[in-house]
N, CA, C and O atoms as a GROMACS GRO file, in nm:
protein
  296
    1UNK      N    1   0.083  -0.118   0.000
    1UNK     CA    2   0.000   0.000   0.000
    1UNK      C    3   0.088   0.124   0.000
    1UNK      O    4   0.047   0.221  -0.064
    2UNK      N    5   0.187   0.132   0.055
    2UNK     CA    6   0.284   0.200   0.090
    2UNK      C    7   0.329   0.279  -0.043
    2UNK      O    8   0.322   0.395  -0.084
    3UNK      N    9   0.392   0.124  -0.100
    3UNK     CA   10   0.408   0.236  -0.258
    3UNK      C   11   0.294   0.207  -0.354
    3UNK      O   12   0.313   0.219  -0.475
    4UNK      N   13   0.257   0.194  -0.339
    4UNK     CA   14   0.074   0.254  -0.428
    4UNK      C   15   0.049   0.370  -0.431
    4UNK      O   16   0.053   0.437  -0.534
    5UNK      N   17   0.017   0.415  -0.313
    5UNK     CA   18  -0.031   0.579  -0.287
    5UNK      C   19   0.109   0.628  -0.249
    5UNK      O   20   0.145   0.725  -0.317
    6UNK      N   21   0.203   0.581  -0.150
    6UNK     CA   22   0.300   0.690  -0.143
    6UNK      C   23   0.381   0.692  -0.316
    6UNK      O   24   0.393   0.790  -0.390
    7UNK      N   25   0.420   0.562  -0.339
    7UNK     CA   26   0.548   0.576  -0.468
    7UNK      C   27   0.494   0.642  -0.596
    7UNK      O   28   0.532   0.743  -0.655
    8UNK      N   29   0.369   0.532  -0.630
    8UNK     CA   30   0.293   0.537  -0.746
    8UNK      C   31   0.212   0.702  -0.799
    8UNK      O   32   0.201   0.760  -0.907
    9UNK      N   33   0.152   0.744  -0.608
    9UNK     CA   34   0.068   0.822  -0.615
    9UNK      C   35  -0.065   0.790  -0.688
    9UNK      O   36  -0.111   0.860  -0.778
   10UNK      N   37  -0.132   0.655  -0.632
   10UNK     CA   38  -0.202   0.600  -0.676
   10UNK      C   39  -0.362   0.658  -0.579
   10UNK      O   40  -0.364   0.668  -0.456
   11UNK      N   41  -0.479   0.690  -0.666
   11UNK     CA   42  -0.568   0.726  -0.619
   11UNK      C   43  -0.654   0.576  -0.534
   11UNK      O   44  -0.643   0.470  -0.595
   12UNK      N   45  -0.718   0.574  -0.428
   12UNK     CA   46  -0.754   0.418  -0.364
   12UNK      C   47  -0.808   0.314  -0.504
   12UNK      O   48  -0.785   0.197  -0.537
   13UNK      N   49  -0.880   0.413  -0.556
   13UNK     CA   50  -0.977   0.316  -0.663
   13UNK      C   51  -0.896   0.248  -0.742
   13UNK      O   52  -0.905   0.125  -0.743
   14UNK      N   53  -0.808   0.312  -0.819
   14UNK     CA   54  -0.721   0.267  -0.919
   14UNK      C   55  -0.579   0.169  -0.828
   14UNK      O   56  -0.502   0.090  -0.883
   15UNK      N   57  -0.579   0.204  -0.688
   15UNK     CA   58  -0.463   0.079  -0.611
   15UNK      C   59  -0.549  -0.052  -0.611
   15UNK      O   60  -0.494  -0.160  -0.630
   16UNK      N   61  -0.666  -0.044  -0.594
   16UNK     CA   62  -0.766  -0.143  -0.532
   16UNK      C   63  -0.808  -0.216  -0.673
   16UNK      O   64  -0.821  -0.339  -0.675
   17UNK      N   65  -0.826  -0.146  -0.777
   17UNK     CA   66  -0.856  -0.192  -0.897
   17UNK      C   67  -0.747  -0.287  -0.933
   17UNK      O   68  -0.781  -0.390  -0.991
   18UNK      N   69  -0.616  -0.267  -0.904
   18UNK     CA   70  -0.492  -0.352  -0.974
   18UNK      C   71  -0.478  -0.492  -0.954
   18UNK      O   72  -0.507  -0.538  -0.843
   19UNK      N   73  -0.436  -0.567  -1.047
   19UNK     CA   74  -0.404  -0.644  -1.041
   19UNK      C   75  -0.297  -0.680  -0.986
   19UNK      O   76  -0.216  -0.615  -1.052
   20UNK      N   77  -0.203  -0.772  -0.869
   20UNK     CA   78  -0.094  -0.797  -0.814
   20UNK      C   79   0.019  -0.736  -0.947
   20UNK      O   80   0.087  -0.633  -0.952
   21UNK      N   81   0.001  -0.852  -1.046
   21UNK     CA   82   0.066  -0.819  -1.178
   21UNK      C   83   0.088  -0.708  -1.239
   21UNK      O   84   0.200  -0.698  -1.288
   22UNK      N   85  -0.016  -0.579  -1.259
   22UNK     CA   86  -0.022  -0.475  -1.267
   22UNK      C   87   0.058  -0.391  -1.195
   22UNK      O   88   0.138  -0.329  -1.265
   23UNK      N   89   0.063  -0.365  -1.048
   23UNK     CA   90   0.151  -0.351  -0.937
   23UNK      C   91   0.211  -0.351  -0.970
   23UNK      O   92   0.248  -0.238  -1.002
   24UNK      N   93   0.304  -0.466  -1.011
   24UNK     CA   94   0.451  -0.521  -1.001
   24UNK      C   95   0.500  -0.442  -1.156
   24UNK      O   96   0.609  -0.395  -1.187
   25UNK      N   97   0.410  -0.449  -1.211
   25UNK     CA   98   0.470  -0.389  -1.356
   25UNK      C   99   0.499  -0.200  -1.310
   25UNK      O  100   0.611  -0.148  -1.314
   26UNK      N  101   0.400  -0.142  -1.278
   26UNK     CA  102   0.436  -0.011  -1.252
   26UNK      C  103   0.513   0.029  -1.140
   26UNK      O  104   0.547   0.147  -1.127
   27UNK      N  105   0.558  -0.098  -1.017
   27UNK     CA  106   0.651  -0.033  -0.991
   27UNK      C  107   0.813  -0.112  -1.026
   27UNK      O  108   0.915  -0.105  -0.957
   28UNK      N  109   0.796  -0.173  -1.134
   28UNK     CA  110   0.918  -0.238  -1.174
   28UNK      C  111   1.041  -0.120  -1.213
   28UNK      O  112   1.153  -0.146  -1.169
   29UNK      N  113   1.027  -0.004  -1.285
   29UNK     CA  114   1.116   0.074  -1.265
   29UNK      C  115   1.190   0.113  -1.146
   29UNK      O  116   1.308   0.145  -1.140
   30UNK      N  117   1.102   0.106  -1.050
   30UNK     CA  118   1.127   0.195  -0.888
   30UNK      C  119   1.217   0.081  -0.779
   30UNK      O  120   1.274   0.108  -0.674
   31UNK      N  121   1.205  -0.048  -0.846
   31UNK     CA  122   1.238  -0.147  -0.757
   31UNK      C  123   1.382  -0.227  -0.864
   31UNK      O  124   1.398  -0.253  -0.984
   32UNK      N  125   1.477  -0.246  -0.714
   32UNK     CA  126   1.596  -0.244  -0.798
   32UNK      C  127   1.557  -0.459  -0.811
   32UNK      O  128   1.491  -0.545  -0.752
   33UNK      N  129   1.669  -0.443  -0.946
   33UNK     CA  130   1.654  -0.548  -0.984
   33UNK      C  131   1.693  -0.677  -0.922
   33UNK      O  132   1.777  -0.669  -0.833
   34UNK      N  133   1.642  -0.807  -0.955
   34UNK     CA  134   1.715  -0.949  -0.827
   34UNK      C  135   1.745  -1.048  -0.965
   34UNK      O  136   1.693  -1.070  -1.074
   35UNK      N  137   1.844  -1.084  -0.898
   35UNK     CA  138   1.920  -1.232  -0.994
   35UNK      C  139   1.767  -1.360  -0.961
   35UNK      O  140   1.679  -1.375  -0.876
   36UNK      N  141   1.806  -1.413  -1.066
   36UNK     CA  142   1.762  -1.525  -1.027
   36UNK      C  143   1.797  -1.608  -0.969
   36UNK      O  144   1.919  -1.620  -0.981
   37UNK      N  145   1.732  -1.716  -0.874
   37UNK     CA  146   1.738  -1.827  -0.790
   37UNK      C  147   1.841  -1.879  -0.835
   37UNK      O  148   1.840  -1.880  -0.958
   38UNK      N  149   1.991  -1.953  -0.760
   38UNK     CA  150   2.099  -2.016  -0.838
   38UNK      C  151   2.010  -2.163  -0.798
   38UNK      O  152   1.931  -2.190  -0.707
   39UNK      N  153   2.072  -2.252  -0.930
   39UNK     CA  154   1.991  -2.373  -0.917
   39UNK      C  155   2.002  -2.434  -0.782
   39UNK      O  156   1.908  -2.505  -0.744
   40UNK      N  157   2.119  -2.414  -0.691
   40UNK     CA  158   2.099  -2.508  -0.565
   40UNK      C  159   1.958  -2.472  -0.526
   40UNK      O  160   1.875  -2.561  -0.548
   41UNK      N  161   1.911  -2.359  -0.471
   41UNK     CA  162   1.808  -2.247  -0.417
   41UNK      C  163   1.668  -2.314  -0.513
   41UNK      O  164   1.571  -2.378  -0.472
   42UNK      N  165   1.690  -2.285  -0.603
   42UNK     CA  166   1.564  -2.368  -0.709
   42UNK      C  167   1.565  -2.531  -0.659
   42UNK      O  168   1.448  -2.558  -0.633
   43UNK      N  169   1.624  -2.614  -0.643
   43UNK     CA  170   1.633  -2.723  -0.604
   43UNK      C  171   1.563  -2.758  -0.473
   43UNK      O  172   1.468  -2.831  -0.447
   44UNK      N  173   1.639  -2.685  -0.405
   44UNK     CA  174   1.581  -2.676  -0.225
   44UNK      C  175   1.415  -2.643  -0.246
   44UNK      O  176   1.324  -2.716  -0.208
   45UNK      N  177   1.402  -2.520  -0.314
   45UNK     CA  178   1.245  -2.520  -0.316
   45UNK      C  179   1.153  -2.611  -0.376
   45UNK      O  180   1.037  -2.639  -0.347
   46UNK      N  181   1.205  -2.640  -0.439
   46UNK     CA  182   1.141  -2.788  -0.494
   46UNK      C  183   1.116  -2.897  -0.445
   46UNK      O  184   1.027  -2.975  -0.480
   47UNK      N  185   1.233  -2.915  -0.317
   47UNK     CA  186   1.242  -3.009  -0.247
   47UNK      C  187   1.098  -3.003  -0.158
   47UNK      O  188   0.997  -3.072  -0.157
   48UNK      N  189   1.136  -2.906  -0.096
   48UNK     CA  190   1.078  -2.865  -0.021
   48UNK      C  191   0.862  -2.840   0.019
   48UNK      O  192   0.791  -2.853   0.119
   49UNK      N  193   0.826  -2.785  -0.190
   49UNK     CA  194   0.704  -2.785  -0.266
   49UNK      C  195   0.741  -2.801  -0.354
   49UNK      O  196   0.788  -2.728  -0.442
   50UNK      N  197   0.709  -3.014  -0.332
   50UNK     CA  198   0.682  -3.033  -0.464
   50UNK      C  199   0.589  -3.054  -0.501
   50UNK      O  200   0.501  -3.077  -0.418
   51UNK      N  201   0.555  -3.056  -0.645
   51UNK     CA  202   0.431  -3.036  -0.751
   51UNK      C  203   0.295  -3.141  -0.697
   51UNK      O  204   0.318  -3.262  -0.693
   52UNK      N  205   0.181  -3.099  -0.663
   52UNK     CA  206   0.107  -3.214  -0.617
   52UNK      C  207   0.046  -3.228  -0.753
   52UNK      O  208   0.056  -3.160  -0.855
   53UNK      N  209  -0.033  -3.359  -0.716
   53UNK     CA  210  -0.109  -3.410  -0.796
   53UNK      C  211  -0.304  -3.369  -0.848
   53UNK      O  212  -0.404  -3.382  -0.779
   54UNK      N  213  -0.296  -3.340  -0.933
   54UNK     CA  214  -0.469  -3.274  -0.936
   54UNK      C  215  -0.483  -3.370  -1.080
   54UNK      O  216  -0.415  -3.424  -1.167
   55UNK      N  217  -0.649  -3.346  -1.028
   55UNK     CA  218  -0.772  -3.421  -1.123
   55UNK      C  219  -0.727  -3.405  -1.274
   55UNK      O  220  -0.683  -3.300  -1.321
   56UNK      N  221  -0.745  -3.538  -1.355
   56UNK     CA  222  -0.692  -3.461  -1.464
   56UNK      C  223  -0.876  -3.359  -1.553
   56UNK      O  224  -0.995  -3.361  -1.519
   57UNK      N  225  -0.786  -3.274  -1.693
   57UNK     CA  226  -0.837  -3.210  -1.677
   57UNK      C  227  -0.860  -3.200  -1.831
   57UNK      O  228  -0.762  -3.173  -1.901
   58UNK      N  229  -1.013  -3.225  -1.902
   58UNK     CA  230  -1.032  -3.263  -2.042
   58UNK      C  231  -0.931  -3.246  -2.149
   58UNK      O  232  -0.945  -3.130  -2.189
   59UNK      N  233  -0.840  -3.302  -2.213
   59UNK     CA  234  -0.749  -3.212  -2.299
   59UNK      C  235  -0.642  -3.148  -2.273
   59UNK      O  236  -0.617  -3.040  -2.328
   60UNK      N  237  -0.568  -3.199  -2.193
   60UNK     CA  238  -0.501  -3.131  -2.117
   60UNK      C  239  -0.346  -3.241  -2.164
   60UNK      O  240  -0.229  -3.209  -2.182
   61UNK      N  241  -0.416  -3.374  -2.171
   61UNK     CA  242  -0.301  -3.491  -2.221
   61UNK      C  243  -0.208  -3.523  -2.105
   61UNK      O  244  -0.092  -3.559  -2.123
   62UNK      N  245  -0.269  -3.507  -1.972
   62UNK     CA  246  -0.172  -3.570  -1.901
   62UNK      C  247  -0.267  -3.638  -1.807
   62UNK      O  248  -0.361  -3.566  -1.770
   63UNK      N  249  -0.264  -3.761  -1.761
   63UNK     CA  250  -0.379  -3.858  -1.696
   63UNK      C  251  -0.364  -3.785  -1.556
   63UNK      O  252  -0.446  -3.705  -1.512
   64UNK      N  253  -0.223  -3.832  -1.477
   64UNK     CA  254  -0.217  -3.757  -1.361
   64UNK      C  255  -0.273  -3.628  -1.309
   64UNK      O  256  -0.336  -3.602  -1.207
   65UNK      N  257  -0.225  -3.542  -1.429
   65UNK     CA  258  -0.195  -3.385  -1.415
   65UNK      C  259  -0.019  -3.352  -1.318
   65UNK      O  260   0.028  -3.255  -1.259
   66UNK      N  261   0.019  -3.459  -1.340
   66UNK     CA  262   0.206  -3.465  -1.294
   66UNK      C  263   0.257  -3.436  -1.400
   66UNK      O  264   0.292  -3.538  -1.461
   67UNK      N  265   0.278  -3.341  -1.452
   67UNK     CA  266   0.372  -3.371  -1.598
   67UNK      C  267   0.521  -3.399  -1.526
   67UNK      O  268   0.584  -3.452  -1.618
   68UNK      N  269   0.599  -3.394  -1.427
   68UNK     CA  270   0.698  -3.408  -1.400
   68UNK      C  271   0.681  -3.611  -1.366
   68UNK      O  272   0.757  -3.701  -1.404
   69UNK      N  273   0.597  -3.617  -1.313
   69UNK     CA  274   0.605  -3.758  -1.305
   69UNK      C  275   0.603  -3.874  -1.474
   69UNK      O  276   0.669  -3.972  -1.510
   70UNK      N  277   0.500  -3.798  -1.531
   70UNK     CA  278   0.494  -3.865  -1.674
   70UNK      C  279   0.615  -3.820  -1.769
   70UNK      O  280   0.619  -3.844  -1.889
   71UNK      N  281   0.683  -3.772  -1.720
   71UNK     CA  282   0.832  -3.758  -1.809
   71UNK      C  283   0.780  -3.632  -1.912
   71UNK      O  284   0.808  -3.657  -2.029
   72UNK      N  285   0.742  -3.562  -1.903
   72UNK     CA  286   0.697  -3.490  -2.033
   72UNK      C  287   0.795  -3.363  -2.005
   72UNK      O  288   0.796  -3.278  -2.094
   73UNK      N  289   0.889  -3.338  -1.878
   73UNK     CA  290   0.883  -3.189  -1.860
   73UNK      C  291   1.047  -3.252  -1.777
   73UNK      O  292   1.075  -3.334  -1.690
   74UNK      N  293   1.106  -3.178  -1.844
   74UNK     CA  294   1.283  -3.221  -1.802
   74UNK      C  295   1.341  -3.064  -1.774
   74UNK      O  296   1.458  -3.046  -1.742
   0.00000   0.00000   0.00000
């Protein structure tokens, strides 16, 4: 909220209207930039949440809904 109305100078309607995504895009100039995750860090989180399993889903071509389990995704 902080930088909405303080950074942005965002009126409530138009902070409240945004999308998270939106947000992040207008204040992407204002916010300094981050490396990405080094793979150990990507790994650990993975470890940590991994991918569950959901219903599959018409058309979708994967029975599970695991694409990491059905080999499709390396």
């Amino acid at each position: 909220m902080r930088a909405g109305f303080g950074l942005l100078r965002l009126n409530p309607q138009a902070f409240w209207s945004m999308t998270p995504r939106e947000l992040a895009a207008a204040l992407g100039p204002a916010l300094p930039a981050r490396d990405a995750p080094s793979r150990e860090a990507l790994d650990a989180l993975m470890r940590n949440f991994p991918d569950q399993a959901f219903p599959a889903k018409v058309g979708t071509g994967f029975a599970s809904g695991n694409a990491r389990k059905t080999g499709s995704l390396k």
